[in-house]
C-alpha positions in Angstrom: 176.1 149.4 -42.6 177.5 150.4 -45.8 175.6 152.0 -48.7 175.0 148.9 -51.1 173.7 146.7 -48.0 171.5 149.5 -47.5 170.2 149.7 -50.9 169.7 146.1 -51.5 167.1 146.4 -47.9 165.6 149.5 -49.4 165.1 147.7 -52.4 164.1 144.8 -51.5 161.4 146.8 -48.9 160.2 148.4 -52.2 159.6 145.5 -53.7 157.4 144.2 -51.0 155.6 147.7 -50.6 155.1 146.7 -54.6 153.8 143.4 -54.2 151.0 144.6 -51.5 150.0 147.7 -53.0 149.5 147.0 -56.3 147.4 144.0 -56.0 145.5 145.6 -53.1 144.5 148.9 -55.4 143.6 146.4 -58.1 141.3 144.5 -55.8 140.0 147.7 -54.3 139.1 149.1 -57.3 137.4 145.9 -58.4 135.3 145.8 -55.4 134.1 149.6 -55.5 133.0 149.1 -59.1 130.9 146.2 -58.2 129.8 147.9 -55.0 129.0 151.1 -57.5 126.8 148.6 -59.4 126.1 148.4 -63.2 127.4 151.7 -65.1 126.1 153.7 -68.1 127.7 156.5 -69.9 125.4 157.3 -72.4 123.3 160.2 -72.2 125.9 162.6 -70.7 123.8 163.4 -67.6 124.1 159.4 -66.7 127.5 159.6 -67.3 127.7 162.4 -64.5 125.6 160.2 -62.3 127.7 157.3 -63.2 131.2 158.9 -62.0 129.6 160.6 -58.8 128.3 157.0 -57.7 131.5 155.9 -58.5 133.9 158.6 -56.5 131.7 158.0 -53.7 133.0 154.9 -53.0 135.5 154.4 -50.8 137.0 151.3 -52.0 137.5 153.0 -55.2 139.5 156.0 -53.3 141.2 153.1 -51.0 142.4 151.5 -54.3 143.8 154.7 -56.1 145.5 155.5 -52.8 147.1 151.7 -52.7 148.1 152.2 -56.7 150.0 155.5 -56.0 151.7 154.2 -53.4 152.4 151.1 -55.2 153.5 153.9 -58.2 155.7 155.9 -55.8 157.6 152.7 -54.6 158.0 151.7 -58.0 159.6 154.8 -59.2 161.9 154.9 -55.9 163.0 151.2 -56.8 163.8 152.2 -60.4 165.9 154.9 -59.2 168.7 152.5 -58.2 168.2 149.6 -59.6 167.8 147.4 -62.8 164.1 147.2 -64.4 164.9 143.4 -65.5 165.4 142.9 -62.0 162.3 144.8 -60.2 160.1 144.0 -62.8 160.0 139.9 -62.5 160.9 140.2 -58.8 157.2 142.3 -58.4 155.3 139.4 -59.9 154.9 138.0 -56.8 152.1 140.5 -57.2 150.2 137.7 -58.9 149.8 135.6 -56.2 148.9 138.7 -54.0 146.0 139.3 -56.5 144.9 136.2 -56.6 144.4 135.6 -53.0 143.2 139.0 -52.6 140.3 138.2 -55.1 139.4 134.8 -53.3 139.5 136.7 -50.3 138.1 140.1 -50.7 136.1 139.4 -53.4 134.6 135.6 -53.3 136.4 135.1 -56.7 137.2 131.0 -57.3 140.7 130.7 -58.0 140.9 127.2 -60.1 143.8 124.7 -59.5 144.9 125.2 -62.7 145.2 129.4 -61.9 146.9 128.4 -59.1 149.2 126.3 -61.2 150.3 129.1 -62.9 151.0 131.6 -60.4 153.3 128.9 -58.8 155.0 128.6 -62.0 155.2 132.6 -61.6 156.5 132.7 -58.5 159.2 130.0 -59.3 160.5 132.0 -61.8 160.4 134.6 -59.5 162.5 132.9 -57.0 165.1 132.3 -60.1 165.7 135.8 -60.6 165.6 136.7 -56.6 169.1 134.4 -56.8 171.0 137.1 -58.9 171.2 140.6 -57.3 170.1 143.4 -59.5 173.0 144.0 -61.4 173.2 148.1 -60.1 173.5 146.9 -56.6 176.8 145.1 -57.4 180.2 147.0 -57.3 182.2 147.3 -60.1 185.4 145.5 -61.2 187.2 148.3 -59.8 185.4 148.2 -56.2 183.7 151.4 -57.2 179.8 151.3 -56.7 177.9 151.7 -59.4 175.3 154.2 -59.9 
């Protein structure tokens, strides 16, 4: 397997680890805040009692595990290649969210949310048709880096 073919499966892998992790950490973190209940920060001391409640959650640490590993794969991926590439392609995200929060949470998705995040993902599949651009070789067959 040459190097480019590899890069374009790792990056594409990243992507999807992305896609997953990211909406996961978000949904996570929304469902250990609920589960943590109604928060005050004012005096100080219920501020104390506010973050304990909160750390104690384990959604909450679920979800900040998901979001680094959704950060890690996000700085791998920009590594090697192009951020007008991996940043649209990762939007599939949206839809991941969504259906996370319908699922996870009991959120109602309308028709008209869903209409957007189709129109997301379309555009999505528009830029999945070009290959990011420091994948490709250059005009004089050397790769590019």
């Amino acid at each position: 397997m040459t190097i480019p073919k590899i890069r374009h499966i790792k990056t594409y892998l990243l992507i999807g680890v992305m896609v997953i992790a990211g909406p996961l950490g978000n949904v996570l973190l929304g469902k250990g805040m609920k589960q943590a209940g109604r928060l005050a920060v004012w005096p100080p001391a219920e501020a104390l009692h506010t973050a304990l409640r909160v750390f104690g959650t384990g959604s909450i640490w679920l979800g900040v595990a998901s979001l680094l590993t959704f950060l890690l794969a996000n700085v791998l991926v920009l590594s090697w290649a192009d951020y007008s590439y991996v940043q649209p392609a990762s939007s599939v995200g949206y839809g991941v969210s969504a259906l996370l929060g319908y699922f996870m949470l009991s959120e109602p998705v309308s028709p008209l949310r869903w209409l957007g995040i189709a129109i997301i993902c379309l555009g999505v599949l528009v830029v999945g048709q070009s290959n990011p651009r420091s994948l490709e070789r250059s005009p004089t067959g050397m790769e590019r880096s």
